[in-house]
N, C-alpha and C positions, 0 to 999 in steps of 0.2 A: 638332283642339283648337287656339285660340286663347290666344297666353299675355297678348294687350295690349300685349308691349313692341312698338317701332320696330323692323322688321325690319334696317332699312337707320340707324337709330344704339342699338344695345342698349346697356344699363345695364350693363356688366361693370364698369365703375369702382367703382358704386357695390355692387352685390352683393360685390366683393371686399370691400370697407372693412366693409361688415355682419359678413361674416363671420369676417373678422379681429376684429373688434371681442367675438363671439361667443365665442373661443379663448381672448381673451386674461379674458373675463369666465370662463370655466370653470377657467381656471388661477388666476386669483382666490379661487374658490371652494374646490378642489383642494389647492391647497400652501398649507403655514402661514406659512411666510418670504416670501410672496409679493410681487417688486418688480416695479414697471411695467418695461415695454420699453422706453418713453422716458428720456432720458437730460435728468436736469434742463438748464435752462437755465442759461450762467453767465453771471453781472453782469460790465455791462462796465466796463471801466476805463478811465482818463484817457490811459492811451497809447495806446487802441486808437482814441480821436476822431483821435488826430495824424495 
């Protein structure tokens, strides 16, 4: 059986992130309180340019 991928550069990067992406959509679904994993981004501030 032939799977298509590049034997010699497989897609593991990208299957990982799928499937992550998967987990976190079912915990979505799953839990009422449900918060992303990401951590907002903060704004930056004028002493952080100095």
């Amino acid at each position: 059986m032939q799977s298509g991928f590049d034997e010699q550069n497989p897609p593991y990067a990208t299957w990982s992130g799928t499937v992550a992406g998967l987990g976190e959509l079912v915990r979505y679904h799953q839990m009422p309180d449900w918060q992303p994993i990401w951590l907002p981004e903060e704004p930056a501030t004028a002493d952080a340019a100095r």
